[in-house]
N, CA, C and O atoms as a printed pandas DataFrame, in Angstrom:
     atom_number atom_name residue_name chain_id  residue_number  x_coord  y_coord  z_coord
0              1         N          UNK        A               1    0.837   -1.192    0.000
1              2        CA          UNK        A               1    0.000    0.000    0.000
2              3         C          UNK        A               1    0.876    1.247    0.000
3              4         O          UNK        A               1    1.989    1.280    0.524
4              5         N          UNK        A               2    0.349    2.177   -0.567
5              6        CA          UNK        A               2    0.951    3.836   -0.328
6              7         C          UNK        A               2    0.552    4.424    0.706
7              8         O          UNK        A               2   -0.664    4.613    0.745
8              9         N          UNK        A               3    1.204    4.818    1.646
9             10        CA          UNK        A               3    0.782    5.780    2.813
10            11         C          UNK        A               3    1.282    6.823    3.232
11            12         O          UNK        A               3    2.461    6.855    3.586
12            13         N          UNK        A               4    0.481    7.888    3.276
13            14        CA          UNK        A               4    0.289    9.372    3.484
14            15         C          UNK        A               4    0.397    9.901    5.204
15            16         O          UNK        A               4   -0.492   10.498    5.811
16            17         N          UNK        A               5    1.532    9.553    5.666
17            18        CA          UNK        A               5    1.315    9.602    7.071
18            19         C          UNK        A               5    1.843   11.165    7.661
19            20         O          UNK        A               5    2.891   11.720    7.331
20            21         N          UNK        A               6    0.770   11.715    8.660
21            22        CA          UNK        A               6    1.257   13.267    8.697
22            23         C          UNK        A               6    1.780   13.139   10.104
23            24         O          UNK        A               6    1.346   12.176   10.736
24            25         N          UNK        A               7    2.843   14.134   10.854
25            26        CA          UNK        A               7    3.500   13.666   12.243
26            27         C          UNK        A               7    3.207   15.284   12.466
27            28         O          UNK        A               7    3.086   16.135   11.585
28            29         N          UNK        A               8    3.143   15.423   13.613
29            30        CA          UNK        A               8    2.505   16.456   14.350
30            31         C          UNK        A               8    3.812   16.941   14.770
31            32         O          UNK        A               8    4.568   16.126   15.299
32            33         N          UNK        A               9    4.245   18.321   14.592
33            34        CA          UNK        A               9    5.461   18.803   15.405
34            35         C          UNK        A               9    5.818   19.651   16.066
35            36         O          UNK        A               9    6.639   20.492   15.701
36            37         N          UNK        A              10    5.284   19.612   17.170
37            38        CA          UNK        A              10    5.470   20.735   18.037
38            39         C          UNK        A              10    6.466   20.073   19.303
39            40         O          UNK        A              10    6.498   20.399   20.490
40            41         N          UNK        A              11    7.086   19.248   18.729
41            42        CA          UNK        A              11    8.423   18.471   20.168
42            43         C          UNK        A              11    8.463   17.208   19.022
43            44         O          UNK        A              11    8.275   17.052   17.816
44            45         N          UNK        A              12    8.772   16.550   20.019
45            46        CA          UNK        A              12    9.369   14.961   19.408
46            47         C          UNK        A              12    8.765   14.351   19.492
47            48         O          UNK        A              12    8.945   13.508   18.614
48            49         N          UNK        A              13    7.403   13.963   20.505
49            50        CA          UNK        A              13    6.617   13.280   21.176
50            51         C          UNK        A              13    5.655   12.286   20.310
51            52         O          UNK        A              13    5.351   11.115   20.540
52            53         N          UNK        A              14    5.182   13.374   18.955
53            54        CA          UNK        A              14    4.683   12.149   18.133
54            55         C          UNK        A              14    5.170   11.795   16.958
55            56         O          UNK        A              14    4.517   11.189   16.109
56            57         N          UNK        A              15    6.200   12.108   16.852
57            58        CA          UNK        A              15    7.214   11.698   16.624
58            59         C          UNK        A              15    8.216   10.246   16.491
59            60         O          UNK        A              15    8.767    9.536   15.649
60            61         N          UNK        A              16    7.974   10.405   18.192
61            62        CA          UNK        A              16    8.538    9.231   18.848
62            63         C          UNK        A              16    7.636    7.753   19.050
63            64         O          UNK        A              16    7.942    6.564   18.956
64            65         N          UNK        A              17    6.333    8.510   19.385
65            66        CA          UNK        A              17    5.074    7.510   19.062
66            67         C          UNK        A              17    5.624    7.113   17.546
67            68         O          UNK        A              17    6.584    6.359   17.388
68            69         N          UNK        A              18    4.859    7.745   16.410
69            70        CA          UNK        A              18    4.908    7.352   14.782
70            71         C          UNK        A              18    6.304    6.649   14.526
71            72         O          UNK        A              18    6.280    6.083   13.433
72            73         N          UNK        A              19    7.391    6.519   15.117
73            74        CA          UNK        A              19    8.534    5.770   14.565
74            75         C          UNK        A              19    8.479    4.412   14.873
75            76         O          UNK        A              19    9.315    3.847   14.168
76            77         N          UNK        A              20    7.693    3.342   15.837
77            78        CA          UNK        A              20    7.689    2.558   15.596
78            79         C          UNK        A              20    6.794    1.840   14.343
79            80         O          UNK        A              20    7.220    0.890   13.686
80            81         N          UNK        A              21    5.448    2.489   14.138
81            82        CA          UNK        A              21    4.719    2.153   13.286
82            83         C          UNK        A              21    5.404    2.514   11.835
83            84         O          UNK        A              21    5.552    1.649   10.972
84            85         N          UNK        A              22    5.744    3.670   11.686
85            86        CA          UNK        A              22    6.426    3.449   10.413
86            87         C          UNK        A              22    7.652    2.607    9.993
87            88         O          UNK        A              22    8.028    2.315    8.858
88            89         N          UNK        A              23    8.206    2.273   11.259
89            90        CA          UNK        A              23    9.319    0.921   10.886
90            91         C          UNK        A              23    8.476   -0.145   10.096
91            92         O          UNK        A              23    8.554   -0.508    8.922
92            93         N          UNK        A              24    7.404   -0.640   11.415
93            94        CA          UNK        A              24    6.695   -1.664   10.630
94            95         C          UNK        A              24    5.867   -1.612    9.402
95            96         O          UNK        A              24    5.667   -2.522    8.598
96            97         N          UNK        A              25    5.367   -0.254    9.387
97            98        CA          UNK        A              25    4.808   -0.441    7.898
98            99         C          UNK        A              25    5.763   -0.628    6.627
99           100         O          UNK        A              25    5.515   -1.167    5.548
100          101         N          UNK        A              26    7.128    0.086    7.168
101          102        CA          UNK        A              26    8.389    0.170    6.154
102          103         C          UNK        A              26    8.529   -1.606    5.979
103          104         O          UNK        A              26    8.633   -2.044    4.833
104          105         N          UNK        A              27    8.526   -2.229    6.735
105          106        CA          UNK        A              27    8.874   -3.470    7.173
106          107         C          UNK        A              27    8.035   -4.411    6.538
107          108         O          UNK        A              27    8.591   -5.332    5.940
108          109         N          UNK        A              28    6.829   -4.357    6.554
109          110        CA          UNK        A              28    5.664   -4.978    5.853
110          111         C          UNK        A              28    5.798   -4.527    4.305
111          112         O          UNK        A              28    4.965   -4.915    3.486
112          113         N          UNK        A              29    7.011   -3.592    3.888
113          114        CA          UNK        A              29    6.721   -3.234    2.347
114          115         C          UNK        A              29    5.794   -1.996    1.836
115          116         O          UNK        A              29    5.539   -1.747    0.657
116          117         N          UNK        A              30    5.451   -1.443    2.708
117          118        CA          UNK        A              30    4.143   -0.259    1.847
118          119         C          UNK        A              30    5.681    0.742    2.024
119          120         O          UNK        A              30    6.688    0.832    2.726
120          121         N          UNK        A              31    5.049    1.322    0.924
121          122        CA          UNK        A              31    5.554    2.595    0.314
122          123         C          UNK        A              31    5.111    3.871    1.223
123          124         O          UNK        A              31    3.896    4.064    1.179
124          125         N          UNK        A              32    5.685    4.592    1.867
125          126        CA          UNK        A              32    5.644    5.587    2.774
126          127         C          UNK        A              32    5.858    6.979    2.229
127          128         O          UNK        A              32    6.771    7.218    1.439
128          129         N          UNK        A              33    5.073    7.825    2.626
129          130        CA          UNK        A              33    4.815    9.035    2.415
130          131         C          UNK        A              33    5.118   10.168    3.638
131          132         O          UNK        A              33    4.080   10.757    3.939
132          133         N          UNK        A              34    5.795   10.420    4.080
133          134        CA          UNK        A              34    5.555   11.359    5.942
134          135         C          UNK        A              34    6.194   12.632    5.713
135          136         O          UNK        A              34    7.352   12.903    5.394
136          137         N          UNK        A              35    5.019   13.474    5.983
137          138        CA          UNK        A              35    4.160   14.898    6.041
138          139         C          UNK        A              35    5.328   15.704    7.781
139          140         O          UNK        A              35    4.662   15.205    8.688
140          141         N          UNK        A              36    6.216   16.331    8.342
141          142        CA          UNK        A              36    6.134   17.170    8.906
142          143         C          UNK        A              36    6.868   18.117    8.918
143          144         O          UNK        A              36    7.227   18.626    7.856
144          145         N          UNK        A              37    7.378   18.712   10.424
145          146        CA          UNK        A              37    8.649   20.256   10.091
146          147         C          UNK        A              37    9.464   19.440   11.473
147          148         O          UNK        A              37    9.394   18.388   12.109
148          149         N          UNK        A              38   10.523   21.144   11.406
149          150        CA          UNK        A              38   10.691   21.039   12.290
150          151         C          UNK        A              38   11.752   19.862   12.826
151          152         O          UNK        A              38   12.306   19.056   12.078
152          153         N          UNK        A              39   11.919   19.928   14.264
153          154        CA          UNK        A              39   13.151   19.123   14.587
154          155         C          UNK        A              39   12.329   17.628   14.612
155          156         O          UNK        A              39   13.035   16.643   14.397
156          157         N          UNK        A              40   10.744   17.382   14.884
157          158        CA          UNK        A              40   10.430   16.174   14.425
158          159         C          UNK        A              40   10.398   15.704   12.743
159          160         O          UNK        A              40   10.124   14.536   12.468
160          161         N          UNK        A              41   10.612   16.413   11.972
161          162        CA          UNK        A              41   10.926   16.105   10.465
162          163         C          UNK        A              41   12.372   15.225   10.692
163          164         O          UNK        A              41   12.536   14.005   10.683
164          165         N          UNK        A              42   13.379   16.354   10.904
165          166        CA          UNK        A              42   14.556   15.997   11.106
166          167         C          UNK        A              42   14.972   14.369   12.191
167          168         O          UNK        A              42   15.678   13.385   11.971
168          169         N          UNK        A              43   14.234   14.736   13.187
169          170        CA          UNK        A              43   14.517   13.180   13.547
170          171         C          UNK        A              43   13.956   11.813   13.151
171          172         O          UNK        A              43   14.511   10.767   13.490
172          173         N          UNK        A              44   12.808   11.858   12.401
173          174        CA          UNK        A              44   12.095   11.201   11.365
174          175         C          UNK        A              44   13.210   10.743   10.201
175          176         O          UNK        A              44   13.171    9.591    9.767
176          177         N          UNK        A              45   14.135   11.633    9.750
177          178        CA          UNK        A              45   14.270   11.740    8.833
178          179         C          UNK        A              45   15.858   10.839    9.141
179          180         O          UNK        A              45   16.068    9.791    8.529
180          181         N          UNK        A              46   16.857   11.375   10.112
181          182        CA          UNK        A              46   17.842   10.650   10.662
182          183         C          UNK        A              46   17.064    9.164   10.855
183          184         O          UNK        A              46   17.342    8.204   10.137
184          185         N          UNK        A              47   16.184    9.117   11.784
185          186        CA          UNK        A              47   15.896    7.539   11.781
186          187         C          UNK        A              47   15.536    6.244   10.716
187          188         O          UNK        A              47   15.888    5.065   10.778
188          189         N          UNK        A              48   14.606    7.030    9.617
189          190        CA          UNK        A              48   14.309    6.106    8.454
190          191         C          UNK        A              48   15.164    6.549    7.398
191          192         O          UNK        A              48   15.474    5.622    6.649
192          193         N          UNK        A              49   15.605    7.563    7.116
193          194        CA          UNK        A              49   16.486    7.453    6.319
194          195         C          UNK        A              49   16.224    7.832    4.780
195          196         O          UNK        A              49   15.632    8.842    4.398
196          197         N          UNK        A              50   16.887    6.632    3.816
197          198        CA          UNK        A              50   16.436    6.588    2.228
198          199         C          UNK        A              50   15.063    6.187    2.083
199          200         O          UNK        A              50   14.346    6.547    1.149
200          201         N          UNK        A              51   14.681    5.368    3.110
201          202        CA          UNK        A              51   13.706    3.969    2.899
202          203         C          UNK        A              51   12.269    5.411    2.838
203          204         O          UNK        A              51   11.590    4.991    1.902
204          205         N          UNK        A              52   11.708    6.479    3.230
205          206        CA          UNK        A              52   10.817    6.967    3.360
206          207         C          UNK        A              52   10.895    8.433    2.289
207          208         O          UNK        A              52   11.904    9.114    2.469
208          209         N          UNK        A              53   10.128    8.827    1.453
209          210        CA          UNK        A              53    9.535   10.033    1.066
210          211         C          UNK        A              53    9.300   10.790    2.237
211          212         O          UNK        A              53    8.568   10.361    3.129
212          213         N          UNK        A              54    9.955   12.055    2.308
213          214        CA          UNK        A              54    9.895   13.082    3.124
214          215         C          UNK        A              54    8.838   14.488    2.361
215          216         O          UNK        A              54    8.943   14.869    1.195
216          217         N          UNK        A              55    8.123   14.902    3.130
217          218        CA          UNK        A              55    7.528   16.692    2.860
218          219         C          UNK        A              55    7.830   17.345    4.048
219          220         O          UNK        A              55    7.812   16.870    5.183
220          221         N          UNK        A              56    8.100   18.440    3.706
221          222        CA          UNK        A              56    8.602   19.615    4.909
222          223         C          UNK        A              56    7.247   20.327    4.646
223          224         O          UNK        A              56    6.858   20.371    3.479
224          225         N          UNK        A              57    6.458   20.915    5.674
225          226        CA          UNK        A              57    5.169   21.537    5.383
226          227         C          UNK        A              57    5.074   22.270    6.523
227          228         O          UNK        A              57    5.258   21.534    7.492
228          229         N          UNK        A              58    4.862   23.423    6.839
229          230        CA          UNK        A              58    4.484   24.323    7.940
230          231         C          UNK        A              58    4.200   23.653    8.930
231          232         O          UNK        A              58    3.604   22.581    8.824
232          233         N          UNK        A              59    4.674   24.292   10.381
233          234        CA          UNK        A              59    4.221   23.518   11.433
234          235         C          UNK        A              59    2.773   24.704   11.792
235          236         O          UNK        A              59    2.489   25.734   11.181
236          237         N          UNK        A              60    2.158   24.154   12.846
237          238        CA          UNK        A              60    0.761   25.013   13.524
238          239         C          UNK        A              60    1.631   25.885   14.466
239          240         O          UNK        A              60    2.860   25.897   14.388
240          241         N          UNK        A              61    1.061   26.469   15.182
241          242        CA          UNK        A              61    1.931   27.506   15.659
242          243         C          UNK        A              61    1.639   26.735   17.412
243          244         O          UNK        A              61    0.775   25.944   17.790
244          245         N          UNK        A              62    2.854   27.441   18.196
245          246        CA          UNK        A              62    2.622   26.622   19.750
246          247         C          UNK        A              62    1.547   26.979   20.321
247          248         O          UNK        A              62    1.085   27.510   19.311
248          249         N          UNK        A              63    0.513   27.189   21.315
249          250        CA          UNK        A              63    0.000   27.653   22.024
250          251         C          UNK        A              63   -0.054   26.950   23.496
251          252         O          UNK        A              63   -0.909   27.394   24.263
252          253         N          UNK        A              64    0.662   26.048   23.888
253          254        CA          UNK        A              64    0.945   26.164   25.138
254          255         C          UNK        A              64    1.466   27.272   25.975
255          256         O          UNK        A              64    2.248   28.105   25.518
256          257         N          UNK        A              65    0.930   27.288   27.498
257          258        CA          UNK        A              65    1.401   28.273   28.531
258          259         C          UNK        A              65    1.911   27.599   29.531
259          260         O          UNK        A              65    2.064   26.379   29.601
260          261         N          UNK        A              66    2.274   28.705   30.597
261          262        CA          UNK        A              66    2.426   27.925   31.978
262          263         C          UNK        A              66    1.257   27.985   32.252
263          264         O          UNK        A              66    1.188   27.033   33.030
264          265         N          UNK        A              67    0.098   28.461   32.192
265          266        CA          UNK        A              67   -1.321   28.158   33.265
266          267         C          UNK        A              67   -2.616   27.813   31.962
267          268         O          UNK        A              67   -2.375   27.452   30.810
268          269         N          UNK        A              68   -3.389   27.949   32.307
269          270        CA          UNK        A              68   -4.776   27.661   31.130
270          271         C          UNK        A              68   -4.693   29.007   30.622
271          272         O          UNK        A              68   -4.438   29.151   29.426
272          273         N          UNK        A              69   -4.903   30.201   31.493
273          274        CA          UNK        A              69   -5.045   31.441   31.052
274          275         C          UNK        A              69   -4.200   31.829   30.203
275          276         O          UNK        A              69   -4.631   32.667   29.411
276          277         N          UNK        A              70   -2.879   31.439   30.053
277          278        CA          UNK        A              70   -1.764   31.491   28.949
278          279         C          UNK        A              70   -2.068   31.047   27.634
279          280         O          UNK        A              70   -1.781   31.492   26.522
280          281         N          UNK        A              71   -2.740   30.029   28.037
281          282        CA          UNK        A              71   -2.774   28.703   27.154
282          283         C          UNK        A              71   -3.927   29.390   26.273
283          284         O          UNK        A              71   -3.681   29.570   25.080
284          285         N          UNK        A              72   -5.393   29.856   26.880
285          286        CA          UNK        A              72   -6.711   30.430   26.237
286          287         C          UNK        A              72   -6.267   31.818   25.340
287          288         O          UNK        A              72   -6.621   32.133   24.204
288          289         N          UNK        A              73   -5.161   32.674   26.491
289          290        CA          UNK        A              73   -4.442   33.721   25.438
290          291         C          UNK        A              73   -3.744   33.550   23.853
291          292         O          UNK        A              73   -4.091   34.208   22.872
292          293         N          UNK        A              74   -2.819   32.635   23.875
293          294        CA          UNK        A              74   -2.058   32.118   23.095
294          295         C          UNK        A              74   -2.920   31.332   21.893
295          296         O          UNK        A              74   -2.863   31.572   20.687
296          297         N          UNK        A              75   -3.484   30.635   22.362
297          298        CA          UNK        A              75   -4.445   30.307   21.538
298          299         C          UNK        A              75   -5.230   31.175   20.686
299          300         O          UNK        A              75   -4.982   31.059   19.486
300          301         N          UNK        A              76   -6.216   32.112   21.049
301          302        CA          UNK        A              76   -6.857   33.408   20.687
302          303         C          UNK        A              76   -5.543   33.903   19.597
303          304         O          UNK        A              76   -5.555   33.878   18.366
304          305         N          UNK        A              77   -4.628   34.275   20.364
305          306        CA          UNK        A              77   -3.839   35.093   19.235
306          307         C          UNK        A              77   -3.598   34.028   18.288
307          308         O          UNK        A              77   -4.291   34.350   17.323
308          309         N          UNK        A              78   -2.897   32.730   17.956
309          310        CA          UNK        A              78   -2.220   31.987   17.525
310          311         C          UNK        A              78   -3.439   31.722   16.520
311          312         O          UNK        A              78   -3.031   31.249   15.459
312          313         N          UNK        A              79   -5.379   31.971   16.590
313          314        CA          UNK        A              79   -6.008   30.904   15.737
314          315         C          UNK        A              79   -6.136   31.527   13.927
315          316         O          UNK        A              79   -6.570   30.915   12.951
316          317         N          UNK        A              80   -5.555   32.992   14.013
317          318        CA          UNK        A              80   -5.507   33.493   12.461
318          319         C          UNK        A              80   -4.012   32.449   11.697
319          320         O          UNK        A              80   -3.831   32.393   10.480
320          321         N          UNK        A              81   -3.503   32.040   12.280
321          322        CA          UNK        A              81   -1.824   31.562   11.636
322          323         C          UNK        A              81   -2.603   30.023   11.740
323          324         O          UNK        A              81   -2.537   29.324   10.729
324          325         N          UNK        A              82   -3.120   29.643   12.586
325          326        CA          UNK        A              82   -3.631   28.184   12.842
326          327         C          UNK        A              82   -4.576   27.530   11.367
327          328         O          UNK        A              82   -4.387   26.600   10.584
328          329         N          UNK        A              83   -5.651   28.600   11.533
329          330        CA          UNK        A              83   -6.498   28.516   10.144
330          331         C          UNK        A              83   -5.454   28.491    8.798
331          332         O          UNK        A              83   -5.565   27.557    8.005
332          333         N          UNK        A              84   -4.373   29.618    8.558
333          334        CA          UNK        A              84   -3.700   29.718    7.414
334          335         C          UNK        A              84   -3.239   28.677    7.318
335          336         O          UNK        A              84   -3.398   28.145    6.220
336          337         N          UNK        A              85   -2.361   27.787    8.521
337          338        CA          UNK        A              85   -1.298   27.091    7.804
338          339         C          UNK        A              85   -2.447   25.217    7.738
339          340         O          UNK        A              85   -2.097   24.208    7.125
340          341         N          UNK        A              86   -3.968   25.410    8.721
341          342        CA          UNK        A              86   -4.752   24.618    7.730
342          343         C          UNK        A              86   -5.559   24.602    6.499
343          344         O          UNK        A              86   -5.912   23.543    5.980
344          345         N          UNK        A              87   -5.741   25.315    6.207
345          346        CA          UNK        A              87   -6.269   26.324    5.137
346          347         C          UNK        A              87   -5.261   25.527    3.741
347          348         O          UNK        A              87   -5.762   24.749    2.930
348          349         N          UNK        A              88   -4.014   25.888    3.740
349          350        CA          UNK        A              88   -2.918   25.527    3.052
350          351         C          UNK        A              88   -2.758   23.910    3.545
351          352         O          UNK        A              88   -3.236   23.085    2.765
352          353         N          UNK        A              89   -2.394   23.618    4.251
353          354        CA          UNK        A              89   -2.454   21.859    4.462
354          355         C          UNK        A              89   -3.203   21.159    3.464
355          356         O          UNK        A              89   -2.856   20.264    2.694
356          357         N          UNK        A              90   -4.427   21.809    3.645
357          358        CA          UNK        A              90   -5.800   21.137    2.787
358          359         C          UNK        A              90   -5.958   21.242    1.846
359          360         O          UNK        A              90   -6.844   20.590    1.293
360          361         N          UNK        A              91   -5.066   22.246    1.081
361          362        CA          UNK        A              91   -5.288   22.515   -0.320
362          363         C          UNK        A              91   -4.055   21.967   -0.851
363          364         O          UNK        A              91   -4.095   21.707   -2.054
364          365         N          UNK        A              92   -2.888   21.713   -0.196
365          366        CA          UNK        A              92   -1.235   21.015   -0.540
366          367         C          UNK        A              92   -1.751   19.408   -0.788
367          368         O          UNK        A              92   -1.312   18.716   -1.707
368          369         N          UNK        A              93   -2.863   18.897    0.296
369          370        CA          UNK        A              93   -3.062   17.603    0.260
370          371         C          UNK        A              93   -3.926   17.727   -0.500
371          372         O          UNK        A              93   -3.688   16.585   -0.894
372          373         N          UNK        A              94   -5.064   18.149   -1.362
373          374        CA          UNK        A              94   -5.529   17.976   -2.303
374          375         C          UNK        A              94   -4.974   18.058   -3.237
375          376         O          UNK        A              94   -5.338   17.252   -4.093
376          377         N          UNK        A              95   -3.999   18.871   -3.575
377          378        CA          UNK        A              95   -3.012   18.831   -4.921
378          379         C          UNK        A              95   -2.135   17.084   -4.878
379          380         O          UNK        A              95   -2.142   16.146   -5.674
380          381         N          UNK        A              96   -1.473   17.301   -3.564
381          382        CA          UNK        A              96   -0.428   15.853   -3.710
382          383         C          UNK        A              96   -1.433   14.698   -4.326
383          384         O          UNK        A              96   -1.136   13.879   -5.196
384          385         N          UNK        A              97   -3.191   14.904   -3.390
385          386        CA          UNK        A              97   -4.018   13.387   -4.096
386          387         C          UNK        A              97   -4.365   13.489   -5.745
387          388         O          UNK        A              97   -4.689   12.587   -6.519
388          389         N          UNK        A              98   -4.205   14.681   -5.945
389          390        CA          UNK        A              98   -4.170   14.789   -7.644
390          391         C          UNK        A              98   -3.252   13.929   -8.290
391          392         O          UNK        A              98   -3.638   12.944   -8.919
392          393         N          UNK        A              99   -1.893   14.282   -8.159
393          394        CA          UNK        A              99   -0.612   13.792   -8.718
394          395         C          UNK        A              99   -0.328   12.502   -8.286
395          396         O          UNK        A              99    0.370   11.816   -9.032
396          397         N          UNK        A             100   -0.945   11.757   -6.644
397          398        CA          UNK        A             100   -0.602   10.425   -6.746
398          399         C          UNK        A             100   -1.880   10.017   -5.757
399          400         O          UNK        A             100   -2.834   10.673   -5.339
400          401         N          UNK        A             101   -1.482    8.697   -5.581
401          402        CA          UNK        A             101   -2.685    7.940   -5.235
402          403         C          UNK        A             101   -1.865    7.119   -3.975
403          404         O          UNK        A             101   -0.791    6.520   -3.925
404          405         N          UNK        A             102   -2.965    7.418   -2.971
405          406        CA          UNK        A             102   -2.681    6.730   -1.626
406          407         C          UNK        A             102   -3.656    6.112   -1.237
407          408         O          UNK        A             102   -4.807    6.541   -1.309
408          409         N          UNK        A             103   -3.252    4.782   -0.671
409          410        CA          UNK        A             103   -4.760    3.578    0.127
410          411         C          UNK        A             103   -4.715    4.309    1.241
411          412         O          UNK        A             103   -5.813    4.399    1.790
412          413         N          UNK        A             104   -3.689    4.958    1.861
413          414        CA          UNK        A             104   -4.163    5.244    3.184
414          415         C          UNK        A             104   -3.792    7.079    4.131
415          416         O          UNK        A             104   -2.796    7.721    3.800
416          417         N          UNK        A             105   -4.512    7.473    4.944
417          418        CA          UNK        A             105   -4.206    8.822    4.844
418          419         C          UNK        A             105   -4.174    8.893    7.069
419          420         O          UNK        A             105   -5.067    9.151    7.877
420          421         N          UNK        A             106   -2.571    8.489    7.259
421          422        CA          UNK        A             106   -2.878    8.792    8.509
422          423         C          UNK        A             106   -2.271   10.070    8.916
423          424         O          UNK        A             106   -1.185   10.438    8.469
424          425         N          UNK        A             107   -3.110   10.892    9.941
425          426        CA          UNK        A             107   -2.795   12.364   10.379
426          427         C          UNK        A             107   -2.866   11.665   11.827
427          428         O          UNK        A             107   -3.571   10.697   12.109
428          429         N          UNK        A             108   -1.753   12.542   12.920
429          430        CA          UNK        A             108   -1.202   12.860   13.683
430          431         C          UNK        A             108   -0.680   13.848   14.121
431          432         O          UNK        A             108    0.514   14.148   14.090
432          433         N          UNK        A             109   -2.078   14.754   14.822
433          434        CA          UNK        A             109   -1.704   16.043   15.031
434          435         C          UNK        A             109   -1.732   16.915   13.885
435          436         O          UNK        A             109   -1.465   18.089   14.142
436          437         N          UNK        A             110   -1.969   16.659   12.783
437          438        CA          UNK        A             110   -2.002   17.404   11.400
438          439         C          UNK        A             110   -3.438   17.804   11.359
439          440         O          UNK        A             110   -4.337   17.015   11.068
440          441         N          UNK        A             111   -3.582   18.795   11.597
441          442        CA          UNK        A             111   -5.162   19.358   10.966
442          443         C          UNK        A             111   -5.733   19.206    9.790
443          444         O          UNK        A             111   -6.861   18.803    9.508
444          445         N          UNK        A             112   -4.686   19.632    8.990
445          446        CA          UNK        A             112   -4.835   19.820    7.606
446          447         C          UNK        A             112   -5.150   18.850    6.773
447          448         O          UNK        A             112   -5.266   19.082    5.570
């Protein structure tokens, strides 16, 4: 199978989750596709290597705080850049399903 797998990057975390599954899907033979930025691109990218198709694609912007009230601030400001860079996700992944064909479409943390 072809798979379209998107990794969420705002740390390493899913990241670190998605690297065992993409071993095994690498492992089982499907053809791999993986969608992220950032220093989780990069360690994605050290770990699998040749064996995977890489896209570099905008990350979402942070909105964590130290308290909720940080967090509700940050957010508020952060949701005009949030919409753009899904806005664009959705229209990058409708172009890529133009040009090729995937059985499978997993997102992780990817809005878009």
């Amino acid at each position: 199978m072809r798979i379209l797998y998107a990794v969420g990057s705002w740390g390493l975390g899913h990241a670190a989750r998605a690297l065992p599954i993409l071993r095994a899907l690498r492992a089982a033979g499907h053809e791999l596709t993986v969608i992220s930025s950032g220093r989780a691109l990069l360690f994605l990218r050290r770990e699998l290597a040749e064996a995977v198709q890489f896209l570099d694609w905008p990350h979402f912007p942070h909105t964590l705080g130290r308290n909720r009230a940080e967090f509700f601030i940050r957010s508020a400001l952060a949701l005009p850049a949030f919409l753009r860079v899904m806005y664009w996700e959705r229209a990058r992944t409708r172009e890529l399903l133009r040009g090729r064909r995937f059985d499978r479409i997993v997102s992780d943390n990817r809005y878009g």
